[in-house]
C-alpha positions as CSV (number, residue, x, y, z in Angstrom):
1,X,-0.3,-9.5,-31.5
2,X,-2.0,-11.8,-28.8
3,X,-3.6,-9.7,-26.0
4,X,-5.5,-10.7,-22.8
5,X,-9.3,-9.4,-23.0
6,X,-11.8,-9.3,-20.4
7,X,-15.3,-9.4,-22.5
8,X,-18.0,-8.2,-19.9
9,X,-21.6,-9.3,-20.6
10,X,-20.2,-12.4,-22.5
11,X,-23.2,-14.8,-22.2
12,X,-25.2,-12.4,-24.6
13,X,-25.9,-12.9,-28.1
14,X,-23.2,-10.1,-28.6
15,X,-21.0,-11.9,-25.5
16,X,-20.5,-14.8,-27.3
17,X,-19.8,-13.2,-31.0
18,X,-17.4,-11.6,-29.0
19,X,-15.3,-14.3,-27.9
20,X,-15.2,-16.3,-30.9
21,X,-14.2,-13.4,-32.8
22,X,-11.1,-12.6,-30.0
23,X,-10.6,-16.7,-29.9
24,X,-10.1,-16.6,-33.7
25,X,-7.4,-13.4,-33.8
26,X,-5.5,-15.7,-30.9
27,X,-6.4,-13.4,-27.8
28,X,-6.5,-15.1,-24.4
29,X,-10.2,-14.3,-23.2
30,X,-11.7,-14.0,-20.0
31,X,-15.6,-14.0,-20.0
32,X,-17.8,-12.6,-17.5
33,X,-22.1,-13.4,-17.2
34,X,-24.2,-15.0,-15.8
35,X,-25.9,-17.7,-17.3
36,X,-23.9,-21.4,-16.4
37,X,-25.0,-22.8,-19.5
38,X,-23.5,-20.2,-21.4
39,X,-20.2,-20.0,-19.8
40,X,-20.2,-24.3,-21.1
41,X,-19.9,-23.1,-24.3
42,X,-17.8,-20.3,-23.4
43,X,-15.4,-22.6,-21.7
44,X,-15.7,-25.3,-24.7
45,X,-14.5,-22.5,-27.2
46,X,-11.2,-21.6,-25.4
47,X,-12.3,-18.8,-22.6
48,X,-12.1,-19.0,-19.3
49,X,-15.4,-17.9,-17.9
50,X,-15.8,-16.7,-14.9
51,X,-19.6,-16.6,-13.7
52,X,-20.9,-13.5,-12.3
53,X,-23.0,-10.6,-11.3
54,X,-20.8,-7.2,-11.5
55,X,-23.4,-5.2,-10.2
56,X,-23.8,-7.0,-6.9
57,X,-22.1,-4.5,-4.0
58,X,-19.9,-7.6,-2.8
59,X,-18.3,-8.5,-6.6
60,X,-14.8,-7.5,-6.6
61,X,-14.5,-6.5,-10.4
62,X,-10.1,-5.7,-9.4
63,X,-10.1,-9.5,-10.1
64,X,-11.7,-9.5,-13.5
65,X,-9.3,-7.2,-14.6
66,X,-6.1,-8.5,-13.5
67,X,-3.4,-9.3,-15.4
68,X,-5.7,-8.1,-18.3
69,X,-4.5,-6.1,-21.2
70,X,-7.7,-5.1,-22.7
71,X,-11.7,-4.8,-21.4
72,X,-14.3,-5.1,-23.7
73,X,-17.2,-3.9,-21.6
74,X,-20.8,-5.4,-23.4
75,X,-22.6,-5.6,-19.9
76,X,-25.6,-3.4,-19.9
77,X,-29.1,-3.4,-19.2
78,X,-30.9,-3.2,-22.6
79,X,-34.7,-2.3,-22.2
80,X,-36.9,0.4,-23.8
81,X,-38.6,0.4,-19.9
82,X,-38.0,-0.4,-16.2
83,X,-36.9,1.4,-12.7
84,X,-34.7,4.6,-13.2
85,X,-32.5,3.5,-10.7
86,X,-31.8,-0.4,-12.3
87,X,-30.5,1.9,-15.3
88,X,-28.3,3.7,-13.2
89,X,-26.5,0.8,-11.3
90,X,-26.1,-1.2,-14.8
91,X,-25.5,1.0,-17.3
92,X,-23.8,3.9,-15.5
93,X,-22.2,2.9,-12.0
94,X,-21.2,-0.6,-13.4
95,X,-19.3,1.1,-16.4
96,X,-17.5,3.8,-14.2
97,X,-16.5,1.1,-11.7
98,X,-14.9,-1.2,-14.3
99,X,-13.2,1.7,-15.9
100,X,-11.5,2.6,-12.8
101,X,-10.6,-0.9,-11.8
102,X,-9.2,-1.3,-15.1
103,X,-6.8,2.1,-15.0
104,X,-6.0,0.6,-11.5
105,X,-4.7,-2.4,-12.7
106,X,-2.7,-1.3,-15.4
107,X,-5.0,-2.3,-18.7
108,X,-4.0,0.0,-21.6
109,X,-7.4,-0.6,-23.5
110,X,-11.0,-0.1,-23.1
111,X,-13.6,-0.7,-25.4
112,X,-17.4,0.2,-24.3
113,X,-20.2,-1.2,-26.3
114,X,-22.7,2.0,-26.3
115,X,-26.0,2.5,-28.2
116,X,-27.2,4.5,-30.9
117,X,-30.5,4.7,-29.0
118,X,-28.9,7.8,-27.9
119,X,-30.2,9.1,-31.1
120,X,-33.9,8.0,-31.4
121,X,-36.1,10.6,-31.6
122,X,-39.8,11.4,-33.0
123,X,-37.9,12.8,-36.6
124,X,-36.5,10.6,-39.3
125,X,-32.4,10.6,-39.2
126,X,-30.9,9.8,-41.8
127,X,-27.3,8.8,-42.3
128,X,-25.8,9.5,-38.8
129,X,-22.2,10.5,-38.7
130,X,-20.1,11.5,-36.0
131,X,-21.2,15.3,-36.4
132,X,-24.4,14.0,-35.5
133,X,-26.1,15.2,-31.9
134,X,-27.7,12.8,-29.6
135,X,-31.4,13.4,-29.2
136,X,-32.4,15.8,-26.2
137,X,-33.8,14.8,-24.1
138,X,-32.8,11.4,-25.1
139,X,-36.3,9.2,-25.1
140,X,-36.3,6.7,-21.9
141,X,-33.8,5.6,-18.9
142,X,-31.6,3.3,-21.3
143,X,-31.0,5.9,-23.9
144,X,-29.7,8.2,-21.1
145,X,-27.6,5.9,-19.3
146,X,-25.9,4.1,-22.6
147,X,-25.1,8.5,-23.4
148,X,-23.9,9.1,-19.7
149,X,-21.6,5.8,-19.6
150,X,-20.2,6.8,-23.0
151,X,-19.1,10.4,-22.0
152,X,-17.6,8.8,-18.6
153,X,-15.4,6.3,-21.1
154,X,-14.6,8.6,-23.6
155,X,-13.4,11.6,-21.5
156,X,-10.1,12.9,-21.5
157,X,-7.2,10.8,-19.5
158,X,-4.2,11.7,-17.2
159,X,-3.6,8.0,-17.2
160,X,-2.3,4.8,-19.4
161,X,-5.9,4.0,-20.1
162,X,-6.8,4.7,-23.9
163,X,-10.6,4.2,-24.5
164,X,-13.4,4.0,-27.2
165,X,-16.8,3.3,-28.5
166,X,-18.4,1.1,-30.9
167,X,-22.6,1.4,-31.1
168,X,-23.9,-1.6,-33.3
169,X,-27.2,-1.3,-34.6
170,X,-30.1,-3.7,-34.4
171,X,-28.2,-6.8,-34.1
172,X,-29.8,-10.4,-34.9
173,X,-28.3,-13.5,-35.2
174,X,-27.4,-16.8,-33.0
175,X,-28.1,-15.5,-29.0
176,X,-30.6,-12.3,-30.0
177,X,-33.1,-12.4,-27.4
178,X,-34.1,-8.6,-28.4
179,X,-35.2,-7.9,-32.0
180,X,-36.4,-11.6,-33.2
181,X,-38.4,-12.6,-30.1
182,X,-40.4,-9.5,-29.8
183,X,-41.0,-9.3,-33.6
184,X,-42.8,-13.1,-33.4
185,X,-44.6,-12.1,-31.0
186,X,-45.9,-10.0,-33.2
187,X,-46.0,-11.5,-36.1
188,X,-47.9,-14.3,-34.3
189,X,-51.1,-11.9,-33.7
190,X,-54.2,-11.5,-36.6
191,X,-53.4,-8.3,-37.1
192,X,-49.8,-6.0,-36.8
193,X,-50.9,-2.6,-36.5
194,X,-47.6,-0.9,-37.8
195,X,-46.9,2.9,-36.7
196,X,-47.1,5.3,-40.4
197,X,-47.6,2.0,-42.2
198,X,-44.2,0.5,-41.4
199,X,-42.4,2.9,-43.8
200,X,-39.7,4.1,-41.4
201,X,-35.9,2.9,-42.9
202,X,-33.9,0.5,-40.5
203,X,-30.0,-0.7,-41.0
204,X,-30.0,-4.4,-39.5
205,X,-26.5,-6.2,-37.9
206,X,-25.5,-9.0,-38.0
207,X,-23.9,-9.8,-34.5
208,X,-21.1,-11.6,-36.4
209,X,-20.1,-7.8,-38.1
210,X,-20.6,-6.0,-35.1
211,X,-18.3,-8.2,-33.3
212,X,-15.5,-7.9,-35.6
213,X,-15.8,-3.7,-35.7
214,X,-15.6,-3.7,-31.5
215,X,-12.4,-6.3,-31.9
216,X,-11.1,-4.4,-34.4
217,X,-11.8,-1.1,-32.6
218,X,-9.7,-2.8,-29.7
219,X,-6.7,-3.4,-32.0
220,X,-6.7,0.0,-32.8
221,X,-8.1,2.0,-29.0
222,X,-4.6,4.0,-28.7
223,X,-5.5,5.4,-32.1
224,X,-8.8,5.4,-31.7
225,X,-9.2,7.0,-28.2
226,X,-12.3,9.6,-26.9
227,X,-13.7,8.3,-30.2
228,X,-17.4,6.6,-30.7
229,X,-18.2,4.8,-34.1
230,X,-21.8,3.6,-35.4
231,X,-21.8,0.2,-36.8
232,X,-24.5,-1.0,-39.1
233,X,-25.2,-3.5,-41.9
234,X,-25.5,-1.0,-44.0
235,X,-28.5,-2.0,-45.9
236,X,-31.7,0.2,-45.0
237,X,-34.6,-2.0,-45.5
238,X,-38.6,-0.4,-44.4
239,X,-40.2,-1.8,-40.8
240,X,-42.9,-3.3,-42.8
241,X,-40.4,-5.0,-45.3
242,X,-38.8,-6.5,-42.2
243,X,-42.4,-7.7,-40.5
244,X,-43.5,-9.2,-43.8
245,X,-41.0,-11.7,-44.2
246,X,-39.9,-12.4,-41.3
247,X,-44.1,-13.2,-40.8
248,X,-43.5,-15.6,-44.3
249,X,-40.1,-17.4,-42.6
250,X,-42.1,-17.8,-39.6
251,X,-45.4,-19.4,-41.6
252,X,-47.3,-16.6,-40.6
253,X,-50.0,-14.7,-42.4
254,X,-50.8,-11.8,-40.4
255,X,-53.1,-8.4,-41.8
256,X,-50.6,-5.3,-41.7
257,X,-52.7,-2.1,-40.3
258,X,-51.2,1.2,-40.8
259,X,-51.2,3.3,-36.9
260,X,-51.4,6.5,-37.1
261,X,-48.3,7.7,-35.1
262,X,-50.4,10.4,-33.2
263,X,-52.4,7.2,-31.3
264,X,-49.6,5.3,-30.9
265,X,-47.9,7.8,-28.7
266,X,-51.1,7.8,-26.7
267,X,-51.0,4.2,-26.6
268,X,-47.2,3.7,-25.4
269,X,-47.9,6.9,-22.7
270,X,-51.0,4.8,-21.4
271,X,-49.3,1.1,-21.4
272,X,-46.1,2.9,-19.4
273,X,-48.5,4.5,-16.9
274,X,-49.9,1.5,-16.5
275,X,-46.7,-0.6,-16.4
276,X,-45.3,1.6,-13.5
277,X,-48.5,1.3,-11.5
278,X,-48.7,-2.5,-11.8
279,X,-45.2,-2.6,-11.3
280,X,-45.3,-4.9,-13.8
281,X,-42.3,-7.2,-14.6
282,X,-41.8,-7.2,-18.5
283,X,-41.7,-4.3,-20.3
284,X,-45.3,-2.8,-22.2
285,X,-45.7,-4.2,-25.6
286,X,-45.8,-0.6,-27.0
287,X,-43.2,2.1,-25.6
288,X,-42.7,5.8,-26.3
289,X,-39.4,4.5,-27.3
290,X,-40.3,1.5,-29.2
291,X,-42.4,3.9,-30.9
292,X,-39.4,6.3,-32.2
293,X,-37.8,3.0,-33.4
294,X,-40.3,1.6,-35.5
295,X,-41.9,4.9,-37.0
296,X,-39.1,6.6,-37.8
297,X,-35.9,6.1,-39.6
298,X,-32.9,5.9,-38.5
299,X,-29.6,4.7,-41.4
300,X,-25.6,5.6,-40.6
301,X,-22.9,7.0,-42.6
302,X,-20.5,4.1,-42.4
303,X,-17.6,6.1,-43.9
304,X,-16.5,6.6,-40.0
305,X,-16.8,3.3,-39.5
306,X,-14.8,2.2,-42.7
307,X,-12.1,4.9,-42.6
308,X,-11.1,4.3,-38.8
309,X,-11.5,0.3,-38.6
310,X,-11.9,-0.4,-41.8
311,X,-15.0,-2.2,-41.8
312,X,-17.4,-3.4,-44.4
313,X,-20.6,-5.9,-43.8
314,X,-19.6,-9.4,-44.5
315,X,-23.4,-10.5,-44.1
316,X,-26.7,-10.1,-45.2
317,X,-28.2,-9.3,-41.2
318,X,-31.9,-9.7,-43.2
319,X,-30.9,-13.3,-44.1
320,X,-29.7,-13.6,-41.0
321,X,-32.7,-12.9,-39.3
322,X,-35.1,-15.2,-41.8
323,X,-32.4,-18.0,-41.3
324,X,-33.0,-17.5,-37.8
325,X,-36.9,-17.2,-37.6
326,X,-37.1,-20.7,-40.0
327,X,-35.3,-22.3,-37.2
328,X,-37.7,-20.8,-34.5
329,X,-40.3,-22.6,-37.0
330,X,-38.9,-25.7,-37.0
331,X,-38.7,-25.6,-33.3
332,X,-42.1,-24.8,-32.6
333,X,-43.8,-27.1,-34.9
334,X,-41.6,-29.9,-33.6
């Protein structure tokens, strides 16, 4: 049945999965971001884009949602570092805003695209299911936030409004401006010092998979209400693994040092500290958060995830990535 969506954060790698996956199951789509040149392609495919800033105190968001049936709510400001309060108005005041507009206007599904950052810790977890606890304290501002936004959306309702949560893991693919930019950057250094030798387990996605478990979690929100589900590729491959061959597809050689994790919490604290009193504008190179990611493990239980939407990987999220990286080659040696 053809439904009217609202996909927030649309211009993303994620954004833009989004609507071609709603395009192809014949949904009317309205697309909100903020890049121009994204909203062209946007527009090209079918959507009707709408260019914008939600968190700005003057955007009306009651006319995004009108005449909408469903919001599919990918806006969010994804960093492992930055001002406290930057979290709060994008990740936490921007989602609670949109989910009252939308009960306003009569919408009768929500969808939020959470995080399982809310479960990075300093401890390998292995095979997360929905029994599983979020870590306390959760490990930096976005962590927190992505938790607080999903707890406003998936609290009980008096009204029409049925909602739900999808948290994709590690996504790469066309659009990632997260986990293949930083990783050749690193790749493109002499030596990679990885934390406990790069032995920590991590589940890739491919954005193409994660956008057909939030479009299918949208089919199914009334069923699926107060709910969150962890999406992954499914295919736990080691932090080295990943650095060596994405080094290979990128024609780089680089020497693999194994950080002992004890110094590599020192240096995330002391690149933070100094981050904050710089008030420098990108993010360290090494975070206490980055940190949990790469030197522990962290895999899913995808029976959840296959029971409730029925999902099962179509792709291969480590080819994905390679495919990806021998383009960025290509690029920068033309």
């Amino acid at each position: 049945m053809s439904r009217r969506l609202l996909i927030t954060g649309a211009t993303g790698g994620l954004g833009m999965a989004l609507a071609r996956e709603a395009l192809l199951r014949g949904h009317e789509v309205r697309a909100t971001g903020r890049s121009h040149a994204a909203g062209e392609v946007l527009t090209a495919l079918g959507a009707e884009f709408i260019a914008a800033d939600l968190t700005h105190p003057q955007t009306d968001l009651a006319q995004f949602v009108a005449g909408m049936d469903s919001i599919v709510h990918a806006a969010a400001l994804s960093a492992s570092w930055g001002p406290k309060k930057a979290f709060e108005r994008h990740n936490v005041t921007m989602t609670e805003q949109l989910l009252n507009a939308a009960a306003q206007s009569g919408a009768l599904r929500f969808v939020l695209v959470s995080s399982p950052s809310i479960f990075a810790a300093y401890r390998d977890r292995l095979l997360i299911d929905e029994q599983s606890q979020p870590a306390k304290p959760p490990l930096n501002h976005y962590a927190r936030t992505k938790l607080a936004a999903e707890r406003l959306v998936l609290a009980p309702r008096r009204d029409a409004l049925h909602c739900c949560a999808i948290r994709p893991r590690a996504l790469v693919g066309p659009g990632d401006r997260v986990i293949l930019p930083k990783l050749a950057e690193l790749a493109g250094r002499s030596r990679v010092p990885l934390p406990r030798g790069g032995r920590a387990l991590i589940e890739l996605t491919d954005l193409r998979d994660a956008a057909w478990a939030i479009c299918e979690a949208e089919a199914r929100t009334p069923q699926l209400a107060g709910q969150a589900i962890n999406i992954s590729g499914g295919q736990p491959v080691t932090v080295h693994d990943v650095a060596y061959r994405l080094a290979r597809a990128l024609g780089k050689s680089p020497r693999f040092i194994s950080l002992p994790v004890g110094l590599a919490r020192t240096m995330a604290v002391l690149q933070e500290q100094w981050g904050m009193l710089t008030r420098a504008e990108h993010e360290p190179m090494l975070t206490r958060y980055k940190l949990a990611t790469l030197a522990y493990s962290q895999t899913f239980d995808l029976a959840p995830a296959r029971h409730l939407l029925g999902y099962q990987p179509r792709f291969d999220a480590m080819a994905t990535l390679l495919a990806q990286a021998q383009q960025l080659a290509l690029q920068e040696a033309s």
